[in-house]
C-alpha positions in Angstrom: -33.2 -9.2 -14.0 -36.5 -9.0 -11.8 -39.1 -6.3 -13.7 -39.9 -3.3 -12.1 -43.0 -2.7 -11.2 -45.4 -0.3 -13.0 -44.6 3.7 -12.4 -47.4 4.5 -9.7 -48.5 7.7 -11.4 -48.3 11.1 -10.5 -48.0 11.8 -6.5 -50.8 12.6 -4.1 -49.3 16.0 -3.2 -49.3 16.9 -6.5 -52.8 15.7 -7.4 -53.9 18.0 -4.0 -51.8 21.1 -5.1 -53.7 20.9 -8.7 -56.9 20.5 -7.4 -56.5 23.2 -4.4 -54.7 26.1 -7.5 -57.5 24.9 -9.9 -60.4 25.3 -7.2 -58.8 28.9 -6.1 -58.7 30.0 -9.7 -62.1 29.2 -10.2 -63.4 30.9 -7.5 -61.8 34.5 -7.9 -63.0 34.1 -12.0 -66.7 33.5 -10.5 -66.1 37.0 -8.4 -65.1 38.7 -10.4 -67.7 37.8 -12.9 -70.8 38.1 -10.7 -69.1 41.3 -8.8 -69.3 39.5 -5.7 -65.8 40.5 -4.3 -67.5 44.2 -4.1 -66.1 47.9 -5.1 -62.1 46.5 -5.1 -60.0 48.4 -7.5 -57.6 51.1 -7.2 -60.5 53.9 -7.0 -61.0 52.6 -3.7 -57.9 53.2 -2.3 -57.9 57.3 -3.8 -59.1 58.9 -0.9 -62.5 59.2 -3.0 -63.5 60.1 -6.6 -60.6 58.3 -7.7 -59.1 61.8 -8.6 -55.1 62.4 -9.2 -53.7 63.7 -6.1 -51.9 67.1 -6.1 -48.5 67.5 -4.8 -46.5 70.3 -3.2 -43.5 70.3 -5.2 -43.3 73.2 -7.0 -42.1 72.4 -11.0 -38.5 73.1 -11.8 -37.6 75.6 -14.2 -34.9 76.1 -16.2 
């Protein structure tokens, strides 16, 4: 039987996809550490004061 030869390694597209999640991770840690990314968060989205809105549903009673 003719030897096989040697197992190449790990493929390029998965070397690329490592490299591309590892360098994505990396940079939302730095934002969010230096506070870069801004005022994101769910306050921002409130309509201000980050206050609980009210409804019109009056609560059922018994």
């Amino acid at each position: 039987m003719a030897d096989r030869p040697p197992y190449p390694g790990i493929p390029r597209w998965v070397k690329v996809s490592g490299i591309l999640a590892i360098v994505l991770i990396l940079l939302v840690v730095v934002l969010l550490v230096t506070g870069a990314g801004g005022d994101h968060g769910p306050g921002r989205h409130s309509g201000g004061g980050g206050s609980t809105p009210t409804t019109s549903i009056p609560a059922r009673t018994p």
